[in-house]
C-alpha positions in Angstrom: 0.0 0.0 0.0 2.8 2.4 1.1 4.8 1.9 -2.6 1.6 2.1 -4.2 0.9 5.6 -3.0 4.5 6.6 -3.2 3.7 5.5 -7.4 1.0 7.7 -7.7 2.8 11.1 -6.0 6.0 10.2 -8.2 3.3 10.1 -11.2 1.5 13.2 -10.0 4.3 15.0 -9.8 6.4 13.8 -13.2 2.6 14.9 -14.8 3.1 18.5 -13.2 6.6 18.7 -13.9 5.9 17.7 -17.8 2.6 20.6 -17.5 5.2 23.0 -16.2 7.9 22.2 -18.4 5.9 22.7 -21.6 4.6 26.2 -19.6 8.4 27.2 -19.7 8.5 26.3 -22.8 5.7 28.5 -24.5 6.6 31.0 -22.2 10.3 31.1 -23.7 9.1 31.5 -27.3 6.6 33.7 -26.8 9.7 35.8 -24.9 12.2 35.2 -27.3 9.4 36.8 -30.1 8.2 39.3 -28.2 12.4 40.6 -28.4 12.1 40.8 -31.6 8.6 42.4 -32.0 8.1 46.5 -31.8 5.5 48.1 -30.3 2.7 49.0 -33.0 2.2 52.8 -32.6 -0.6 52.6 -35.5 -3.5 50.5 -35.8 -2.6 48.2 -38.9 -6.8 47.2 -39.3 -10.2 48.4 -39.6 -13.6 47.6 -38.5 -16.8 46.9 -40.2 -19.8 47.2 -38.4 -23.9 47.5 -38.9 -27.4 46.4 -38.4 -29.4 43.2 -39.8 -33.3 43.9 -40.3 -36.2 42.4 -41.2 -37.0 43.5 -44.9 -40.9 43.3 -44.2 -41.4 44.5 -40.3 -38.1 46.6 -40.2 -37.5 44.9 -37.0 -33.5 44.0 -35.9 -32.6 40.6 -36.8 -31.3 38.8 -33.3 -28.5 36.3 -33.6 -27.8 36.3 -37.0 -24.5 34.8 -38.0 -22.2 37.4 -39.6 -18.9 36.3 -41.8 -16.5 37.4 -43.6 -16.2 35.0 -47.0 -12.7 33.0 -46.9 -11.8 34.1 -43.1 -12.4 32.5 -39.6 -13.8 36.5 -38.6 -16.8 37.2 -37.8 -19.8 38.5 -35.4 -23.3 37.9 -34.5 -25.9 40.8 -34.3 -27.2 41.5 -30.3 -30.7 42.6 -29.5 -30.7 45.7 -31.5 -29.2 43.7 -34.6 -26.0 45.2 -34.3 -23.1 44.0 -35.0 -19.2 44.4 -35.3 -16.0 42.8 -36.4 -12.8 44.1 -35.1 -9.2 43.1 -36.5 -10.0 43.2 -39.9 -7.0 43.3 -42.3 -7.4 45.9 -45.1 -8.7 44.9 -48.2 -12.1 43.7 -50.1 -14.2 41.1 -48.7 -17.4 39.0 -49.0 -19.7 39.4 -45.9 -21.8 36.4 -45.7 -25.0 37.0 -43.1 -27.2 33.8 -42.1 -30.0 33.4 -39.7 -32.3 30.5 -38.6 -35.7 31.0 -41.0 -33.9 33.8 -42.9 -32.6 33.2 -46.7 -28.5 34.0 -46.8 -27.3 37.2 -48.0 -23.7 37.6 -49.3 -22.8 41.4 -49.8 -20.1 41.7 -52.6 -17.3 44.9 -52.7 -17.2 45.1 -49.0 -14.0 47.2 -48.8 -11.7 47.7 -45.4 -9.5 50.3 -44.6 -6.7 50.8 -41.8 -8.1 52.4 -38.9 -11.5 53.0 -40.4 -14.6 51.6 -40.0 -16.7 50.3 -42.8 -20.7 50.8 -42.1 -22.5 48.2 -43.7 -26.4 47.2 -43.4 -28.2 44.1 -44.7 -31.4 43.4 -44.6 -32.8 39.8 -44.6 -36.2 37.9 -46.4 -38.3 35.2 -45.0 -37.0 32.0 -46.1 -40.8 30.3 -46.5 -40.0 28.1 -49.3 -36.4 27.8 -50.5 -34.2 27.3 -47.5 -30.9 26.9 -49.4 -31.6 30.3 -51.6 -28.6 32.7 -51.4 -29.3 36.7 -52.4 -26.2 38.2 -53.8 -25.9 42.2 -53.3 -23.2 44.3 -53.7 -22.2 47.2 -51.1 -21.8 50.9 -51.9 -18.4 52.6 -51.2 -19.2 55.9 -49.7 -17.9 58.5 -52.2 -17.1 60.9 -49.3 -16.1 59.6 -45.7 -18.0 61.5 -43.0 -15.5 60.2 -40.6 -12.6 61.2 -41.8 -11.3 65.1 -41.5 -8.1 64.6 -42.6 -6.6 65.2 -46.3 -5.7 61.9 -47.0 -4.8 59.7 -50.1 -5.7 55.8 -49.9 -4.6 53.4 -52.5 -4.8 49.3 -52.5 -3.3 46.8 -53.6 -5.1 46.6 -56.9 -5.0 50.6 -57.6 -1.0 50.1 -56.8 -0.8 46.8 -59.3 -2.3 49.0 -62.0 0.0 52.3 -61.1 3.4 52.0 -62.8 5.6 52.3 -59.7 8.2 49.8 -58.7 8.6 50.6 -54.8 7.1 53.6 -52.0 9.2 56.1 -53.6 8.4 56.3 -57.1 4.4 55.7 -55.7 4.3 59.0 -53.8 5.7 61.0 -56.6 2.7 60.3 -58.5 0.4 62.1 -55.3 -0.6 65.3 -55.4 0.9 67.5 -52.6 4.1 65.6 -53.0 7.6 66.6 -54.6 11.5 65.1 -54.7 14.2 67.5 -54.1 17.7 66.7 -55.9 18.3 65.2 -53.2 16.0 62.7 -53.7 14.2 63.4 -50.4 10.4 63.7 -50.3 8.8 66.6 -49.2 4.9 67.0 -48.3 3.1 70.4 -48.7 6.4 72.6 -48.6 7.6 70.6 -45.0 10.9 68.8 -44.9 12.3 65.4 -45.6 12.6 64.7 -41.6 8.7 66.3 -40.6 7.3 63.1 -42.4 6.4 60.4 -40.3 6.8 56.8 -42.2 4.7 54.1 -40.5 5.2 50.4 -41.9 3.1 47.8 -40.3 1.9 50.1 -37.2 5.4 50.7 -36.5 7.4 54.5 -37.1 10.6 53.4 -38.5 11.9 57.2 -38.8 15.3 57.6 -36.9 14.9 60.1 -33.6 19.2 61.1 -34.5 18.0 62.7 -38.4 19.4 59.8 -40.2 17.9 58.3 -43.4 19.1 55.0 -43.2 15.4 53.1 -41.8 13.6 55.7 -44.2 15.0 53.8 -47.1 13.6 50.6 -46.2 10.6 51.7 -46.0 10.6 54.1 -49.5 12.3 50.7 -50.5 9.6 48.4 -50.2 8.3 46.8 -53.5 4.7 47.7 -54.8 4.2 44.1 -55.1 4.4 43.5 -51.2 2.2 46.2 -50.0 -1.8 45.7 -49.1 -2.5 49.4 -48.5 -1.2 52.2 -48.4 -2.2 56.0 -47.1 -0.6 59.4 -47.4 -2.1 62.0 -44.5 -1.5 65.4 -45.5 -2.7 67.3 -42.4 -5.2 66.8 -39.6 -3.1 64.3 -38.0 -5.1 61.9 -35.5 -4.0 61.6 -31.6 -2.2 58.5 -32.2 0.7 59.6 -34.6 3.2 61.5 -33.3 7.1 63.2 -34.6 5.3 64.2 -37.7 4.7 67.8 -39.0 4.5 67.6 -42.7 3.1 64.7 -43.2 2.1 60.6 -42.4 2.9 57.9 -44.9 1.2 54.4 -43.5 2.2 51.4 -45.4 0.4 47.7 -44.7 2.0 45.2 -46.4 0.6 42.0 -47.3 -0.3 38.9 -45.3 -1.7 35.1 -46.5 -5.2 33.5 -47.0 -5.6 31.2 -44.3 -7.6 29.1 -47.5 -4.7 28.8 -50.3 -1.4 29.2 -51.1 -0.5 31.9 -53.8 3.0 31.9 -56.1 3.6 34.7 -58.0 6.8 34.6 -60.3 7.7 37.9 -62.4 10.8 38.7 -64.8 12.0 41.8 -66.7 14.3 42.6 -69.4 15.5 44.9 -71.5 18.1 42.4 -73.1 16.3 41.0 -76.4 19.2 38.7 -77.5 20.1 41.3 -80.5 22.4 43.9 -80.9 20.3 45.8 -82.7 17.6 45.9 -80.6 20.2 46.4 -77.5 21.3 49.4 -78.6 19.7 51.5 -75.8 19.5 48.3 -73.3 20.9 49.0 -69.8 21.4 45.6 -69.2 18.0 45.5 -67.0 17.2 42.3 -64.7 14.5 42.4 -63.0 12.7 38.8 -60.7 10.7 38.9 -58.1 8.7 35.9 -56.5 6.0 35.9 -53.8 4.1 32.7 -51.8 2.0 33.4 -49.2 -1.2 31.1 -47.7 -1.5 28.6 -44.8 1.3 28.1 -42.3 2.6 24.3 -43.1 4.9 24.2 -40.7 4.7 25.9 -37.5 1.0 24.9 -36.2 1.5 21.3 -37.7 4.4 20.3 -37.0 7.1 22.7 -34.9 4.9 23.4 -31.9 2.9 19.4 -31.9 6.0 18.6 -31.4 7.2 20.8 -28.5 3.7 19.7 -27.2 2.1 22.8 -27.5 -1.2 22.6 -29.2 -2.8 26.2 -28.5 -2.6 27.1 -32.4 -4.8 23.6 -33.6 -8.1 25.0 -34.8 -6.5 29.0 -35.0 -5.6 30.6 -38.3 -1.6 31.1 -38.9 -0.6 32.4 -42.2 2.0 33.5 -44.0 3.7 35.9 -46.7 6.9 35.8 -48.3 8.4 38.7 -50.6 11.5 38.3 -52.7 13.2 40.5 -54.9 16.7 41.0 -57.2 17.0 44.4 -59.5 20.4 44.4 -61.3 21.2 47.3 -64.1 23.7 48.8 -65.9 23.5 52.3 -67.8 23.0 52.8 -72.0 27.0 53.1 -72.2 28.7 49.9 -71.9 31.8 50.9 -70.3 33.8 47.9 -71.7 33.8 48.8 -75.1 35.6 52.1 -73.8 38.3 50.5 -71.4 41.7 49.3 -72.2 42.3 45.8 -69.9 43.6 47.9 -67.0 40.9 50.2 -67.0 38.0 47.7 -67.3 35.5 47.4 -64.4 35.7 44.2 -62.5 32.9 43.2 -60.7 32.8 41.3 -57.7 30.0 38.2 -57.0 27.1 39.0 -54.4 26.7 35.6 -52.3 22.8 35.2 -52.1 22.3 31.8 -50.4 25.5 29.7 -51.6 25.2 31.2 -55.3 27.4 33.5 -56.6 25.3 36.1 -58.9 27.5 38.4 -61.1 27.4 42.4 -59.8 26.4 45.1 -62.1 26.9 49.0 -61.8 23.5 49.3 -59.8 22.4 46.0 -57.8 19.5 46.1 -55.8 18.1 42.8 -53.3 15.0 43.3 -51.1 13.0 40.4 -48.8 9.7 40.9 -46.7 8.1 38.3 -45.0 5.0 38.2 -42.5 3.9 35.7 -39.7 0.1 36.4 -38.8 -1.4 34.1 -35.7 -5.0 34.6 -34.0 -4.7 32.7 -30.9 -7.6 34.3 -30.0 -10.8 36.0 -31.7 -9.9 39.3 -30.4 -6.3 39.1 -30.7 -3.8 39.0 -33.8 -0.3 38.7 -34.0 2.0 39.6 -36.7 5.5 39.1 -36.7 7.6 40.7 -39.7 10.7 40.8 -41.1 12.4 43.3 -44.3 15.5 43.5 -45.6 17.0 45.6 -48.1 20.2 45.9 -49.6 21.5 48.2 -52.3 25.2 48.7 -53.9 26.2 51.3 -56.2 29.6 50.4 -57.8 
């Protein structure tokens, strides 16, 4: 009897030393992030919010399921029919709104914006007949924004996709309100290059000393990475501070937690002919991007440190990878002797040498977005960019 109970308190306690270990464990990572993480000065999300009706007796709709198409997000409307879902990334989405005796209503165009909040009402038929009927609407975009009383300048991702820009830079000299001095620095409404605040991901990644060298990353970043992005002009909201002239906020992409995407895109100038070369600079440009579904870090990293808080949660990524290389319209070898001739060195990039050129240009953004909870998101980011003049 006396070994038998000794068992069970050496089993009781190797069970509560395993709990605690695998406490210390999460507890480690989530410390080990969290050094690596900034505090987000700027909301990176919006809002959308509304009311569900009755078409018929204009009464509110109570308990009606409210989701957002392609997402785990969502809401369901309270006594008054109101509703509201918080967190939302910026883009355009598909609210989906279902109720018990109610046919399903899917409201089209629903578009987010970072620290807005999107108004949208639905009203709802009897389902009498047709259960498994589905009305299709689509939702108005407000041509003015009673909300807003700043002077500001929103773009997407599809308006930036069709703009022909490259990177941040070249995007805000196409704004109104915006000029480049010789020096290349940008200048909003007659300000200077150091009274505009440059916000990436919720985070100000201007230098407190003057310098310029985190403001390049960010006027560095590739049109191809960003989600959104918005140039405030004046009437600065509470939350944004070391800015006079003016706020650029930039949100860059993140993955559907429903597929994985691959984009691959090239660009030459080099047409295999002489002829046709004859103003070539000798141009490369390749970038590739994959984003979707975390495959690796909820499935199989953490099961395997025994940590199962991520199971049923959404984790998603987005990877951003890009290599510019470019000469000039003068080939300088056919105007050097051997001792003169410009000898470029290799750039490294994962084990491969690649050959420089006069201007060489490598840039990498990736994005780690968990929701351990419904009211909680977590996004950990990484950029790098590299430039060499020789």
């Amino acid at each position: 009897m006396v070994l038998k109970k000794i068992k069970q308190i050496y089993e009781e306690e190797w069970v509560m030393t395993g709990m605690l270990r695998k406490a210390l464990l999460f507890a480690s990572i989530i410390a080990l992030l969290m050094m690596f993480a900034s505090l987000a000065l700027a909301g990176t999300t919006g809002k959308i919010k509304g009311r569900v009706i009755d078409k018929i007796t204009g009464e509110p709709v109570l308990g009606a399921s409210v989701m957002l198409v392609g997402t785990t997000q969502g809401a369901v409307t309270d006594a008054d029919g109101k509703f509201m879902i918080q967190l939302v990334p910026p883009g355009e989405y598909v609210l989906k709104v279902t109720s018990i005796s109610y046919t399903s209503v899917e409201v089209d165009g629903v578009v987010v914006s970072t620290d807005r909040t999107t108004e949208q009402d639905v009203t709802l038929e009897s389902a009498v007949e047709d259960l498994n009927r589905i009305i299709k609407v689509t939702a108005d975009r407000d041509i003015i924004d009673r909300y807003v009383v700043t002077s500001e300048v929103k773009m997407s991702k599809d308006e930036i996709k069709a703009m022909p820009v490259q990177n941040v830079d070249q995007l805000l000299k196409q704004t109104a309100g915006v000029v480049t001095t010789s020096e290349g620095e940008i200048i909003i409404r007659g300000g200077r290059a150091g009274e505009v605040a440059y916000i990436v991901d919720g985070v100000n990644i201007g230098d407190p000393l003057g310098g310029y060298g985190p403001l390049s990353l960010g006027l560095s970043l590739t049109s191809g990475s960003i989600q959104e992005i918005s140039i405030i002009k004046d009437g600065f909201d509470p939350e944004y501070g070391n800015a006079l002239s003016g706020i650029v906020k930039i949100t860059t992409q993140t993955g559907s937690p429903d597929k994985t995407n691959v984009t691959l895109q090239y660009i030459t100038d080099d047409f295999g002919n002489e002829t046709l070369n004859e103003y070539s600079e000798n141009y490369d440009n390749i970038y590739f991007t994959i984003s979707g579904p975390d495959p690796i870090l909820k499935n199989r990293i953490l099961p395997a440190l025994g940590l199962n808080f991520l199971e049923d949660k959404e984790v998603t990524y987005f990877m951003f990878a890009e290599m510019t290389k470019t000469g000039s319209p003068w080939n300088y070898d056919n105007y050097s002797s051997p001792t003169t001739a410009l000898n470029y060195d290799n750039f490294n990039l994962l084990g491969f040498d690649l050959p420089e050129r006069q201007q060489n240009k490598y840039n990498l953004t990736a994005n780690l977005l968990m929701k351990p909870m419904n009211n909680m998101k977590m996004i950990f980011s990484f950029k790098s960019y590299f430039s060499r003049y020789i």
